[in-house]
N, C-alpha and C positions, 0 to 999 in steps of 0.2 A: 473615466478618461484614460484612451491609452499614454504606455508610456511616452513613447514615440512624439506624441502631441501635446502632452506634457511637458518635455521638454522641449520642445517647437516655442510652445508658450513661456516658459520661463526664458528663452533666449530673447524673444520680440517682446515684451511686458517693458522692462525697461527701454528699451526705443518707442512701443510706443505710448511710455508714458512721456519721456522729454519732446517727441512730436509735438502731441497734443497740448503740451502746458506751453510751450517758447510758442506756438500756434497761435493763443487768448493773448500769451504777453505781445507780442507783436501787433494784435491789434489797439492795445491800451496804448502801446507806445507811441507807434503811431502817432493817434489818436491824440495824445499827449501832447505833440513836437506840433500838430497842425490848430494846437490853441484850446483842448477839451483836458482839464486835468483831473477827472470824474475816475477813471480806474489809481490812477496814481493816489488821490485822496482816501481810495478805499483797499491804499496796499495792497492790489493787484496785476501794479510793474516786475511784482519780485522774480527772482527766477526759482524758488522754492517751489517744487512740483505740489504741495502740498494745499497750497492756497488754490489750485484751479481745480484738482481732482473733483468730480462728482461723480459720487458713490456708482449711480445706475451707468452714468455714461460713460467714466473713466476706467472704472473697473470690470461692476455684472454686465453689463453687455460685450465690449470687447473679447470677456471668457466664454461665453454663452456661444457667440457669432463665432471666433475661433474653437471653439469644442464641436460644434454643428457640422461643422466643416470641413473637421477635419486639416487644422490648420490653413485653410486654402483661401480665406478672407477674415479681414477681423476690422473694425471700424468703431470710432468712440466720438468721444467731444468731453470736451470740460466744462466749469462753469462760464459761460461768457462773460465775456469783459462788460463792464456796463460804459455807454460812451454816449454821450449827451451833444448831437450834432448843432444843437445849438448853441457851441461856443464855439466853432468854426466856422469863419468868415464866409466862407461856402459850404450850408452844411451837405447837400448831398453831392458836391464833389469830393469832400472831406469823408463823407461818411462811405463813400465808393474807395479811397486809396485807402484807407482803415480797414476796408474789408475785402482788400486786393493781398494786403500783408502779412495776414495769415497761409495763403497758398507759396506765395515769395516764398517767406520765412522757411516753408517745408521745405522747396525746390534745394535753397540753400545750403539745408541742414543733410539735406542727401548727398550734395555734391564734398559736404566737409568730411561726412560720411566718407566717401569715396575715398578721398583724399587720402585720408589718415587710413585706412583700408591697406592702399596700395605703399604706403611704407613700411606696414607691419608684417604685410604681407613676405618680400625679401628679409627682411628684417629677422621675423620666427625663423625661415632656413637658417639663418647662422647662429643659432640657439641653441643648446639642448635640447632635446629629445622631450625632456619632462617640462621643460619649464616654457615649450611653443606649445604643449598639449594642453596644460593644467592654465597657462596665463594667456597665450596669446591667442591660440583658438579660438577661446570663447569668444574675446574681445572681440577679432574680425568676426564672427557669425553673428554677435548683438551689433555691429557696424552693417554688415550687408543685411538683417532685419532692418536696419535704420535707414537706408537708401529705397528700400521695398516699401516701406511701411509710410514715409514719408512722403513719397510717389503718389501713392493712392488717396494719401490723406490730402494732398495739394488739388489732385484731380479731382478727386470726387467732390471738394470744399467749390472747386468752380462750377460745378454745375449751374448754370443760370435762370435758376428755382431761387425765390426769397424763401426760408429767413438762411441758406445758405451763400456762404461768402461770394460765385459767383450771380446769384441774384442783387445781391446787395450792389454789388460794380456795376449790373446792368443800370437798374433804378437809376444811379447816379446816372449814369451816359446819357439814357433816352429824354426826351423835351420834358418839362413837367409835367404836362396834362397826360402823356403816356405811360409817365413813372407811374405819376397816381395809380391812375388804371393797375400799370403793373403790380405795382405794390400789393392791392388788394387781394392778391394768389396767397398771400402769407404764412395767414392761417392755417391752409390747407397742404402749403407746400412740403411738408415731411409724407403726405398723404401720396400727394403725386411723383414724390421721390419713388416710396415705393412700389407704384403702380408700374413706373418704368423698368426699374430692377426685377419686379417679379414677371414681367411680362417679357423680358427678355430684352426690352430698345435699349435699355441704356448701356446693356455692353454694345452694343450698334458702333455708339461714338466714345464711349468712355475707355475699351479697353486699347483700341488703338491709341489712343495716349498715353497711355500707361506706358504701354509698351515701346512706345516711340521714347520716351523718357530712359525708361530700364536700359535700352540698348545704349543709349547716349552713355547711360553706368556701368556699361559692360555687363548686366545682370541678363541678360536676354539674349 
């Protein structure tokens, strides 16, 4: 691994580890508040990055995809929240804003990103020399990792493919006899994620989102 992406990666690692973990607890929580207390009971509310981590998905694949790449994509998931739509009064409306929450939670986490960004920003000018190099630089570049990385993790989580967050919102919307139907793609839908991606459609519609977002952050 060069260096260059080496430290590419050690700047985006922690952003997108807090993505991806506030990502799972958002749907528990959720999930929680609309009558389902199944993540809660299996101390999966917490905010300790520690409890969602999985191994392949939170760590070996996001280095793997960011190495490949040459820092230019990197994508993960943690362990899912487990959420039991049968203790929501409406479970596949319930189980649709549970799974709307995880994308939310990114958009948000990008804009606090921003926020805090743009105070530190003027902020480092009136500092030393050593101590906006050594303290505050880094901080703003793991911030604007954090607004990039959460962007993509909110888009690409909508895609309207089950078992991803925007399949899941769909299912809820459509009549039941359609969901069903829909539903039944499930299995296969990591399958036909990638088929799109390698084939080229899904930047079609995925990346002008992205980038419509980014500019909103000023990153584009």
């Amino acid at each position: 691994m060069e260096a260059e992406t080496l430290q590419k990666l050690i700047i985006a690692a922690p952003a997108m580890i807090v993505a991806i973990a506030l990502h799972e607890v958002s749907h528990g929580y959720v999930a929680y508040k609309l009558g389902d207390p199944t993540a809660k009971l299996l101390g999966r509310l917490t905010l300790n990055p520690i409890a969602h981590i999985d191994l392949f998905g939170t760590i070996i694949m996001p280095i793997l995809l960011y190495t490949l790449t040459d820092g230019r994509f990197m994508f993960g998931y943690a362990k899912p929240v487990p959420i039991n739509p049968m203790n929501f009064k409406k479970p596949r409306q319930g189980m649709a804003i549970s799974a709307a929450a995880g994308p939310v939670t990114n958009i948000m986490l990008a804009f606090a990103s921003f926020l805090i960004m743009n105070v530190l920003i003027p902020l480092a000018s009136l500092l030393p020399a050593t101590l906006a190099e050594t303290v505050f630089m880094p901080l703003i570049l793991i911030l604007r990792a954090s607004i990039y990385w959460n962007v993509v993790l909110a888009v690409l989580n909508m895609i309207p493919i089950p078992p991803l967050d925007g399949g899941r919102v769909l299912t809820g919307l459509l009549p039941p006899k359609q969901a069903m139907s829909f539903s039944k793609i499930e299995p296969f839908g990591f399958i036909i994620v990638l088929i799109l991606f390698y084939s080229g459609i899904a930047s079609l519609f995925i990346m002008p989102v992205i980038l419509f977002f980014l500019k909103i952050f000023g990153m584009y």
